[in-house]
TORVEX-7219 format. One record per residue: residue number from 0; residue in one letter; x, y, z of N, C-alpha, C in turn. Coordinates in steps of 0.02 Angstrom, whole numbers, plus 50000, padded with zeros to 5 digits. Example, Ala and Ser with C-alpha at 12.3 -4.5 7.8 and 13.67 -1.06 7.14 Angstrom:
2
[node 0,a,[50660,49716,50390],[50615,49775,50390],[50660,49835,50390]] [node 1,s,[50642,49888,50354],[50684,49947,50357],[50645,50002,50394]] 
This chain:
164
[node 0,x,[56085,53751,52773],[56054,53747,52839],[56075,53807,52881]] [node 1,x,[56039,53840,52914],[56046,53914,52966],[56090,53881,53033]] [node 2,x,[56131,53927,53021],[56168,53890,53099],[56109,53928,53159]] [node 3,x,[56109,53889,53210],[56094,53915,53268],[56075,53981,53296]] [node 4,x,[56128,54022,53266],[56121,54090,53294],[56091,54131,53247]] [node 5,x,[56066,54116,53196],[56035,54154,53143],[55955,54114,53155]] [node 6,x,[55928,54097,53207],[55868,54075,53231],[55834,54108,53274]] [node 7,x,[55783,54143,53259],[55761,54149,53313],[55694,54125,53326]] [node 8,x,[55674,54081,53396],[55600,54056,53410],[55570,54095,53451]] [node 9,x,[55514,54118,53456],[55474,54176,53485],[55475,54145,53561]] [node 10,x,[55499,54147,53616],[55492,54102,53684],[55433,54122,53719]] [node 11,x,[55390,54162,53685],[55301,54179,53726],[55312,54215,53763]] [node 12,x,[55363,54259,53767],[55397,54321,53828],[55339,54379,53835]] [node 13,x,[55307,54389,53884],[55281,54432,53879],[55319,54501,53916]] [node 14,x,[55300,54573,53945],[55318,54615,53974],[55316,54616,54030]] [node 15,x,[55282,54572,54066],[55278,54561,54150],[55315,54526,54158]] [node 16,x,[55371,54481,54116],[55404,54427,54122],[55474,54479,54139]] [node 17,x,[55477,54503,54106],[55542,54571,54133],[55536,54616,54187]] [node 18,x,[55501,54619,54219],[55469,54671,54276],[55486,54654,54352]] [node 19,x,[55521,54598,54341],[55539,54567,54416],[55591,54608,54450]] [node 20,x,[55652,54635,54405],[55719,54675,54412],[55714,54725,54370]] [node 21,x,[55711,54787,54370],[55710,54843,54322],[55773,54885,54337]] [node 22,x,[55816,54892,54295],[55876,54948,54315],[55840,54998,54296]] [node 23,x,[55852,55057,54332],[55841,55125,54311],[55884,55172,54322]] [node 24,x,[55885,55237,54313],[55922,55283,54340],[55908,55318,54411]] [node 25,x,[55950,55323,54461],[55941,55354,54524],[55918,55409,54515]] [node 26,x,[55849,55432,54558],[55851,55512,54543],[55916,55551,54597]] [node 27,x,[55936,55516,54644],[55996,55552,54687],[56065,55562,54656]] [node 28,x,[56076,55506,54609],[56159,55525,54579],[56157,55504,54523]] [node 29,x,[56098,55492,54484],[56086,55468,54406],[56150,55429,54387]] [node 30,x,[56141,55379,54430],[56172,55319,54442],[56141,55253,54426]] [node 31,x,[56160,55180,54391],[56094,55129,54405],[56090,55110,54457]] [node 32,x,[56010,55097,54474],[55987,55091,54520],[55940,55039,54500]] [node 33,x,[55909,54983,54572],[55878,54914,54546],[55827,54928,54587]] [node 34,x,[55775,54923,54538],[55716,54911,54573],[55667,54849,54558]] [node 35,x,[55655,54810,54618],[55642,54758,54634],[55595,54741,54660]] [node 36,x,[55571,54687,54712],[55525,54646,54755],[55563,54679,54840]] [node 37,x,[55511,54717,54850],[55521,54718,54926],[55534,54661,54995]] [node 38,x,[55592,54664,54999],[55616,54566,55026],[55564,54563,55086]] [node 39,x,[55555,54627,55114],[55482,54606,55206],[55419,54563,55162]] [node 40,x,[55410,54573,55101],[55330,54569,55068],[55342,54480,55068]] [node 41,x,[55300,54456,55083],[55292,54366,55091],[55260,54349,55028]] [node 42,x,[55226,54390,54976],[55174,54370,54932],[55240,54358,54881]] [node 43,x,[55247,54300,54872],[55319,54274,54812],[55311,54296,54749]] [node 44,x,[55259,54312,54697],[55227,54338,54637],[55189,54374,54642]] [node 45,x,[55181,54436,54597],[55121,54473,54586],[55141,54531,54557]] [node 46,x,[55099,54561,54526],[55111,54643,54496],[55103,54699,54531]] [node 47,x,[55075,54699,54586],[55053,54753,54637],[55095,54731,54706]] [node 48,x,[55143,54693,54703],[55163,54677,54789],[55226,54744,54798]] [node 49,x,[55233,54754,54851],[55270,54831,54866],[55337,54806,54835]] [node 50,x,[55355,54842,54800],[55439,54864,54791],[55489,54923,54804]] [node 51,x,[55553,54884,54782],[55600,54946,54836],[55661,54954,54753]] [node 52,x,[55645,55024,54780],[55722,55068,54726],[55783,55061,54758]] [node 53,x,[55834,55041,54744],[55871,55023,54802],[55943,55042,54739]] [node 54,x,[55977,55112,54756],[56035,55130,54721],[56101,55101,54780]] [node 55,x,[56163,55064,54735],[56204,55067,54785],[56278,55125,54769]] [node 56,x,[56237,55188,54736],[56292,55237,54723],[56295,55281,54795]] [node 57,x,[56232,55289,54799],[56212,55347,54862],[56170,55323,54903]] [node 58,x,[56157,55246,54894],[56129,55215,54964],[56030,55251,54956]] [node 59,x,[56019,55266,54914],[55960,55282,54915],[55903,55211,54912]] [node 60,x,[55862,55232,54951],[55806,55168,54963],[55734,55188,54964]] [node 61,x,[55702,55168,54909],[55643,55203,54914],[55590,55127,54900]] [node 62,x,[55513,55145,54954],[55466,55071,54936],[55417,55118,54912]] [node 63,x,[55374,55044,54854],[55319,55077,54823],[55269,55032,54856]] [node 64,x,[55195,55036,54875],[55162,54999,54883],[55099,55030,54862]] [node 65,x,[55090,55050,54800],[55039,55076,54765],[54993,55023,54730]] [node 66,x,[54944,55038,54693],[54902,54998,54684],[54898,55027,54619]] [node 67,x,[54948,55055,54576],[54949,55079,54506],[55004,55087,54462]] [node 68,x,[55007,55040,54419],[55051,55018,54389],[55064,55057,54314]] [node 69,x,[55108,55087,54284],[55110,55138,54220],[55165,55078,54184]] [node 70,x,[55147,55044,54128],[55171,55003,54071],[55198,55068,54024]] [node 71,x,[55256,55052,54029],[55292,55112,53950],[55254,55082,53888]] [node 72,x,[55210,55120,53854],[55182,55116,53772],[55235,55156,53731]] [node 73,x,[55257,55126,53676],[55279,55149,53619],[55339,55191,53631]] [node 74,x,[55379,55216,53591],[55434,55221,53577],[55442,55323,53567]] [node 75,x,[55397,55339,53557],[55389,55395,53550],[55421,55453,53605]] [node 76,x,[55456,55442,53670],[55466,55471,53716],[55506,55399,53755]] [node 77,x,[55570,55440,53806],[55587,55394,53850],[55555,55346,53881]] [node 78,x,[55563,55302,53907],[55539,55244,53943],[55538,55247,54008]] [node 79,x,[55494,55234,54051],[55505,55237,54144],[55483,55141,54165]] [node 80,x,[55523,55164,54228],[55490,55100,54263],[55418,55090,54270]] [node 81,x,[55366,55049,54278],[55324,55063,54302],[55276,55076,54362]] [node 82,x,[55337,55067,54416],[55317,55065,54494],[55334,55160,54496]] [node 83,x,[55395,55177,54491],[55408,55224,54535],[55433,55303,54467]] [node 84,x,[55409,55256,54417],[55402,55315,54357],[55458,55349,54335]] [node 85,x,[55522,55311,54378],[55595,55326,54347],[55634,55297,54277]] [node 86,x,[55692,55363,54249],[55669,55343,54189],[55733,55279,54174]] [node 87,x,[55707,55228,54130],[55756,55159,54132],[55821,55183,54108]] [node 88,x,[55859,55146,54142],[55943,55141,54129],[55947,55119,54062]] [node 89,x,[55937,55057,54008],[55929,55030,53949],[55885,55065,53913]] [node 90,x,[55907,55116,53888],[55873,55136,53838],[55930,55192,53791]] [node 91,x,[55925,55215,53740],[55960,55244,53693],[55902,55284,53637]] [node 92,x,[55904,55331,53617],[55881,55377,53553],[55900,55360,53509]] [node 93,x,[55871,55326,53445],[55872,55301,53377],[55844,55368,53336]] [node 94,x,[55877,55360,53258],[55835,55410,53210],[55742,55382,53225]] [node 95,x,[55747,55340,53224],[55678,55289,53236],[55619,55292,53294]] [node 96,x,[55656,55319,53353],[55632,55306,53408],[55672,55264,53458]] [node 97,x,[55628,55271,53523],[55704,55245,53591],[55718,55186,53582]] [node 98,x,[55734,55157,53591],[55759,55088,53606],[55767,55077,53665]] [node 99,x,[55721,55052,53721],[55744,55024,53796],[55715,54935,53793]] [node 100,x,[55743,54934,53874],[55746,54871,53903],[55737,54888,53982]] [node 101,x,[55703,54833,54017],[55682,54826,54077],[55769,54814,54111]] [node 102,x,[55785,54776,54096],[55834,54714,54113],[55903,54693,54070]] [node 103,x,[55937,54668,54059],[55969,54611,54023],[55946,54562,53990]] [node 104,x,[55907,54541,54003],[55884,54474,53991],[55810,54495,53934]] [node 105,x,[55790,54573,53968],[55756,54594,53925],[55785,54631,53849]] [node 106,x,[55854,54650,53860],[55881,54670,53793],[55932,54632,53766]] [node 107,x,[55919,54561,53795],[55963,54519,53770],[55911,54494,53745]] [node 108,x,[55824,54474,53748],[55794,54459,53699],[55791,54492,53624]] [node 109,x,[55790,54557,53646],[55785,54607,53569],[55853,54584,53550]] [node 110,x,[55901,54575,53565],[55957,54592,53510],[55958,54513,53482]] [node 111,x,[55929,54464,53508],[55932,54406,53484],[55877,54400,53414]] [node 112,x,[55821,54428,53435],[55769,54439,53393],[55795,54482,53325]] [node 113,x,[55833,54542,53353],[55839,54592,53299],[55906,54549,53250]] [node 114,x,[55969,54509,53266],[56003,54488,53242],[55996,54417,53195]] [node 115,x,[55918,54392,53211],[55914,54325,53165],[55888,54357,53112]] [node 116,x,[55932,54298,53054],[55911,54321,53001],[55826,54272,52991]] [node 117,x,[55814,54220,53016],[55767,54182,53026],[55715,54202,53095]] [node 118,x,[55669,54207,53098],[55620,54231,53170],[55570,54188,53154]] [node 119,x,[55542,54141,53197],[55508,54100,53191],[55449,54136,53250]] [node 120,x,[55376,54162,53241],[55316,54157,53304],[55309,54104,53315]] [node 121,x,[55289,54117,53380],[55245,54060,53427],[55188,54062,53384]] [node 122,x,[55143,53980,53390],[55097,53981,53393],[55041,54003,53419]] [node 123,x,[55018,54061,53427],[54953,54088,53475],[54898,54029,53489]] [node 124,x,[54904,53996,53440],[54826,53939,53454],[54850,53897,53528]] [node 125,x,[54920,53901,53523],[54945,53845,53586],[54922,53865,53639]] [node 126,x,[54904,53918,53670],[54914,53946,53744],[54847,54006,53729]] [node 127,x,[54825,54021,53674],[54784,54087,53677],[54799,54149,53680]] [node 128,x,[54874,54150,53687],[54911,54210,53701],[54930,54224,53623]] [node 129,x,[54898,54278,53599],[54896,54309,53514],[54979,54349,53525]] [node 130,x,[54986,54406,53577],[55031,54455,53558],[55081,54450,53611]] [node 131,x,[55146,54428,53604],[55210,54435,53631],[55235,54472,53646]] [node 132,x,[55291,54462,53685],[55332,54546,53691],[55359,54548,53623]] [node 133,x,[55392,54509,53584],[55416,54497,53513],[55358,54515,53457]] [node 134,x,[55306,54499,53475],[55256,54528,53422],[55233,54600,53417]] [node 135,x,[55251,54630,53483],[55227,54687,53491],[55295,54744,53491]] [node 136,x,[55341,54711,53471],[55402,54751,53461],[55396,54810,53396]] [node 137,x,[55391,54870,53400],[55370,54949,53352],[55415,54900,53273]] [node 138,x,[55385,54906,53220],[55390,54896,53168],[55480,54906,53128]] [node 139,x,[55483,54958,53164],[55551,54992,53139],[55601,54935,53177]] [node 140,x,[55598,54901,53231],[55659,54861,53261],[55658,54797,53215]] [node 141,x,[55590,54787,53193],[55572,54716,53159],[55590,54731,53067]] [node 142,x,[55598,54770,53069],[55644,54786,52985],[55700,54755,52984]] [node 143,x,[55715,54694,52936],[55793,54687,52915],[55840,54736,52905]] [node 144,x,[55826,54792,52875],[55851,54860,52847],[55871,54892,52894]] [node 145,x,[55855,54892,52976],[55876,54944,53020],[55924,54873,53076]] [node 146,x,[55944,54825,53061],[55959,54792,53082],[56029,54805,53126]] [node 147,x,[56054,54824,53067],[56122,54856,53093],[56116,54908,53145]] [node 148,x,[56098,54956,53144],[56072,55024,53171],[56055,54974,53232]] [node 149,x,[55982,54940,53241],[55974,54935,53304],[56034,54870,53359]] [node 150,x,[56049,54841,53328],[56110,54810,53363],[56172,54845,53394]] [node 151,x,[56164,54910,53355],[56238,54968,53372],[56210,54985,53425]] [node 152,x,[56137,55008,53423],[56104,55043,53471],[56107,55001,53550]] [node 153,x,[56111,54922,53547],[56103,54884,53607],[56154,54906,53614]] [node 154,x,[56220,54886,53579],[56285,54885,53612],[56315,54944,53623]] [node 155,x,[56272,55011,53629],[56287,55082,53654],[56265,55072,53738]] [node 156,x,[56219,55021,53732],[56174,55004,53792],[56197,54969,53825]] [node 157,x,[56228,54913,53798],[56291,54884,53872],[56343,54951,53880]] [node 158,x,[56384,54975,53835],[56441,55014,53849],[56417,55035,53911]] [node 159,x,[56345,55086,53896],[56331,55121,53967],[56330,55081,54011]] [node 160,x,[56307,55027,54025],[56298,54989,54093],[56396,54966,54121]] [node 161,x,[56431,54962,54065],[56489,54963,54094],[56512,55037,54105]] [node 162,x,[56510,55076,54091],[56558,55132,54096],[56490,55147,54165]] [node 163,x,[56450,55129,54184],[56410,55150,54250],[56460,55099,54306]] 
């Protein structure tokens, strides 16, 4: 029987589900910096409501209230936020390609994913929703074979968030 931690169930995560808190790097002291929900904005959810870059190295504060949103595609080049096009704190250079994360919670899904030896999908018929953030993860993270490699790669990815 698989203990527990060698399980993994697909939780229907999509990429907007990480987008609430994005660490990135400050462009003032390439420092992390959180970019968030603008606290004046009353609209409680949404993809377009104004947000704020808010570093507490150098006190930098910047709002977005654009009406255009840039989703990082593929692995081929660093990763940015998608409000203010700064580039994410969670991320690392693989022989493979980058490896980032929005969040914690967003690269605490990959390393959970990348470490079961068992991965179970969601059902798509349940909800209509075909492609996951887990389904749509670049081929190379979803190899048993680079398993090792990409787990070193997360935990290069906390180091940095501690030694920040």
């Amino acid at each position: 029987m698989d203990l527990p931690s060698d399980r993994f169930r697909d939780p229907r995560s999509t990429e907007y589900d990480f987008i609430g808190s994005i660490i990135v790097r400050c462009p003032g002291c390439a420092k992390a910096a959180r970019v968030g929900p603008a606290p004046e904005d009353s609209d409680p959810e949404g993809l377009f409501r104004p947000r704020r870059l808010v570093c507490r190295g150098c006190g930098l504060s910047l709002v977005w209230s654009g009406r255009r949103v840039t989703l990082s595609r593929g692995t081929a080049q660093p990763a940015t936020d998608p409000y203010f096009g700064m580039p994410l704190w969670f991320q690392v250079e693989t022989r493979h390609g980058w490896l980032w994360a929005y969040n914690l919670e967003h690269l605490d899904l990959i390393r959970r994913f990348v470490q079961a030896s068992l991965r179970e999908r969601a059902p798509w018929y349940d909800t209509g929703q075909k492609m996951t953030l887990v389904a749509r993860l670049p081929v190379w993270i979803k190899r048993a074979k680079n398993r090792d490699e990409i787990l070193r790669a997360v935990s290069r990815i906390h180091a940095s968030l501690a030694a920040a």
